[in-house]
ZADO-1210 file (C-alpha; in nm, 4 decimals, padded with zeros to 6 digits):
<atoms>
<atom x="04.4102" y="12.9805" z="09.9736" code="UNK" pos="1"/>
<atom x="04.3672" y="13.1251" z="09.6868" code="UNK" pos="2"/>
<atom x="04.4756" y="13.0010" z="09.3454" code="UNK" pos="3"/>
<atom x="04.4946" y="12.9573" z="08.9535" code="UNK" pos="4"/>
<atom x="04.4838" y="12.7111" z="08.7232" code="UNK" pos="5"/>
<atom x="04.4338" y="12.6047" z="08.3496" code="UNK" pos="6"/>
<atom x="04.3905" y="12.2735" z="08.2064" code="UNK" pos="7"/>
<atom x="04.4580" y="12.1161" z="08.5417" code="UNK" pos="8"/>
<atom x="04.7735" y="12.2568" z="08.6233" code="UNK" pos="9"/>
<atom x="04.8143" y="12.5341" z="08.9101" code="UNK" pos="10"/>
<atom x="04.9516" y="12.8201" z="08.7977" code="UNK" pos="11"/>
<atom x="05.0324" y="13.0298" z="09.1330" code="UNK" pos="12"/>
<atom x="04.9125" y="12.9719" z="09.4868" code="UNK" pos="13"/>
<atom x="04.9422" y="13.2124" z="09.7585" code="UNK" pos="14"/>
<atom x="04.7380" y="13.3344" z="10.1143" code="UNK" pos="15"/>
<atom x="04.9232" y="13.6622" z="10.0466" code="UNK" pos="16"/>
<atom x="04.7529" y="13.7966" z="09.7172" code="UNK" pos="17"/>
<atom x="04.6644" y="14.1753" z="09.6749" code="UNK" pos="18"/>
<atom x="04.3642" y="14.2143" z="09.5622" code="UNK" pos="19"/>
<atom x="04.3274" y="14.5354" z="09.2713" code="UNK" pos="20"/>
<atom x="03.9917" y="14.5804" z="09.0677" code="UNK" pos="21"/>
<atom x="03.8882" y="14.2175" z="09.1496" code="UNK" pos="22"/>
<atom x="04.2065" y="14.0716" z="09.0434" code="UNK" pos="23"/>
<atom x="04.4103" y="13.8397" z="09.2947" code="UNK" pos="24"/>
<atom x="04.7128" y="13.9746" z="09.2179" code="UNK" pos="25"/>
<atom x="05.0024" y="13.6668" z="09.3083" code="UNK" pos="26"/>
<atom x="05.3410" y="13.7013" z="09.4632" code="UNK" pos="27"/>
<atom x="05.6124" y="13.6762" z="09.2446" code="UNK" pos="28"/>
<atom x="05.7621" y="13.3713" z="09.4479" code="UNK" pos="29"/>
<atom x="05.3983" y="13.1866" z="09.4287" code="UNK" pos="30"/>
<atom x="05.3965" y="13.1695" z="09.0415" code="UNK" pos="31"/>
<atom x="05.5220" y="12.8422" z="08.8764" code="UNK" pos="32"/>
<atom x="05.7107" y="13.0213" z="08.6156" code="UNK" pos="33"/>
<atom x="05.7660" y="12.7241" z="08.4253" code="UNK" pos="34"/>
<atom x="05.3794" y="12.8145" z="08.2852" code="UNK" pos="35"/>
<atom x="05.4677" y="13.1340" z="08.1570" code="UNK" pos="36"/>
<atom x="05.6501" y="13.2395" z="07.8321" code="UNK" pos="37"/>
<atom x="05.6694" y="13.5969" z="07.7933" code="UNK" pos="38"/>
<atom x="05.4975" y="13.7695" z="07.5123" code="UNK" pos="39"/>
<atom x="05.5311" y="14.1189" z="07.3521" code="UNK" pos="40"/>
<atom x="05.2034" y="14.2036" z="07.4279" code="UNK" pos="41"/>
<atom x="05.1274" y="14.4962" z="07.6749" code="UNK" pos="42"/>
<atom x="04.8622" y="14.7192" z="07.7635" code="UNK" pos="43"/>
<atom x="04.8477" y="15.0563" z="07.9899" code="UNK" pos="44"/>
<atom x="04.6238" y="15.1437" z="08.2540" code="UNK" pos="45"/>
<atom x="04.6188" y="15.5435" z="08.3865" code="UNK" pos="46"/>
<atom x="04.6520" y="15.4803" z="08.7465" code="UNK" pos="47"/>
<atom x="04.8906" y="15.1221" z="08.7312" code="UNK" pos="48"/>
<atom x="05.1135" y="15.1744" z="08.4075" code="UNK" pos="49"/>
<atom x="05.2442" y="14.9848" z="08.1751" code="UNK" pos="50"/>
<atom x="05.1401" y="14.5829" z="08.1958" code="UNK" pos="51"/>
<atom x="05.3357" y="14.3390" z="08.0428" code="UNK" pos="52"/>
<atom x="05.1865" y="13.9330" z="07.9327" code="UNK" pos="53"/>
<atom x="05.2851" y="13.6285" z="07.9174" code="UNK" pos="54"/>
<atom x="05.1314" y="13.3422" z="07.7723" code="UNK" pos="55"/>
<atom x="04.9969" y="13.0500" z="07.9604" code="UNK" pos="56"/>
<atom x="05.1225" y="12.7004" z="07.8512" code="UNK" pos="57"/>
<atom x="05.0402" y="12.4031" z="08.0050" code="UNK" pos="58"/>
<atom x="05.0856" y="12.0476" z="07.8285" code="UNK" pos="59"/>
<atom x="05.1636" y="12.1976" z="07.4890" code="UNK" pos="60"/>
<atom x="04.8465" y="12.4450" z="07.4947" code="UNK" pos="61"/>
<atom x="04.8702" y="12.8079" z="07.4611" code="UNK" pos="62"/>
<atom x="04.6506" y="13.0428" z="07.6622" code="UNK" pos="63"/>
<atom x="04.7582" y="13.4094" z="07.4939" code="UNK" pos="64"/>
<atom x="04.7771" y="13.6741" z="07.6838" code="UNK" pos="65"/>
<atom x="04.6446" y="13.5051" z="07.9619" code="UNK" pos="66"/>
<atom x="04.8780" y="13.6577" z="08.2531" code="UNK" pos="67"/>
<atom x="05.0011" y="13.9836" z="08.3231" code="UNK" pos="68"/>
<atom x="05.2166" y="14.2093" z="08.5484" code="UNK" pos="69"/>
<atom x="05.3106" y="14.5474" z="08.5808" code="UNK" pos="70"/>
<atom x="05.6919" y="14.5792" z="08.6153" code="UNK" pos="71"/>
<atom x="05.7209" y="14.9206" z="08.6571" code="UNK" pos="72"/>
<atom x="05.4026" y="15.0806" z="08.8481" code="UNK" pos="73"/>
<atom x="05.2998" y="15.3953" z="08.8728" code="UNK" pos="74"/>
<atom x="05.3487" y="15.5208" z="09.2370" code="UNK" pos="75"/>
<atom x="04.9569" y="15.4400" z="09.3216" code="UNK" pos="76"/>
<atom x="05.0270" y="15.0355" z="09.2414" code="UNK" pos="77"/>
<atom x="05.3410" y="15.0338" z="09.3758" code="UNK" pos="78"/>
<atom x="05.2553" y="14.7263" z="09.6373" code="UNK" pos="79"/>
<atom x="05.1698" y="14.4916" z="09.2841" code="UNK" pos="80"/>
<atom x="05.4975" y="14.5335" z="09.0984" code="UNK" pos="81"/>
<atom x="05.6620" y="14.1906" z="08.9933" code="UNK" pos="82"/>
<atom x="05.2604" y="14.0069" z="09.1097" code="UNK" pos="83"/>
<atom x="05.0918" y="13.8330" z="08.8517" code="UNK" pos="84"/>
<atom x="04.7148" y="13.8262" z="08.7767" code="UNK" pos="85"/>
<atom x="04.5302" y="13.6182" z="08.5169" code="UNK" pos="86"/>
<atom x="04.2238" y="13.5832" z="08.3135" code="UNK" pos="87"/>
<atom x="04.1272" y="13.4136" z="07.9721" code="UNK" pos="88"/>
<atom x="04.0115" y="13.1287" z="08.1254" code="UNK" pos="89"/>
<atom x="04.2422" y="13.0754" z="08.3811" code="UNK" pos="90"/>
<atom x="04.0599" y="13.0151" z="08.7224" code="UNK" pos="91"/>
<atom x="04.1601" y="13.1831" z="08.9942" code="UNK" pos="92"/>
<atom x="04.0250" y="13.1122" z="09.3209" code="UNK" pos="93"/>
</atoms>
């Protein structure tokens, strides 16, 4: 199953990822939201849209930037809106 973690907490866990570009893109209902504090940070990709991210905080540390989701797709990436991918260090496997 796969999953993602930082400084030994798990992040999200889910058998039902979508997998986009080599990102594992998580469920909205597998994240532990309770790692996540929004930031103003966003980015935009041609085909996906707009992607918003949140920082990942576990124990007092701050991984910036280090998840993201696209709220509002673009038509093509419809089946990821609300999932959550990560990177920055965050293991995901």
């Amino acid at each position: 199953m796969p999953k993602a973690t930082w400084n030994g907490a798990v992040i999200a866990q889910s058998d039902e990822t979508v997998m986009v570009e080599g990102n594992h893109y998580f469920p909205p209902d597998a994240v532990d939201e309770r790692y996540l504090q929004a930031s103003d940070r966003t980015s935009v990709c041609p085909w996906k849209g707009v992607a918003s991210y949140s920082d990942v905080v576990v124990d007092g540390q701050v991984n910036s930037g280090a998840a993201w989701t696209y709220r509002e797709p673009k038509a093509k990436a419809a089946h990821i809106r609300d999932h959550v991918a990560f990177w920055g260090g965050v293991q995901v496997g």
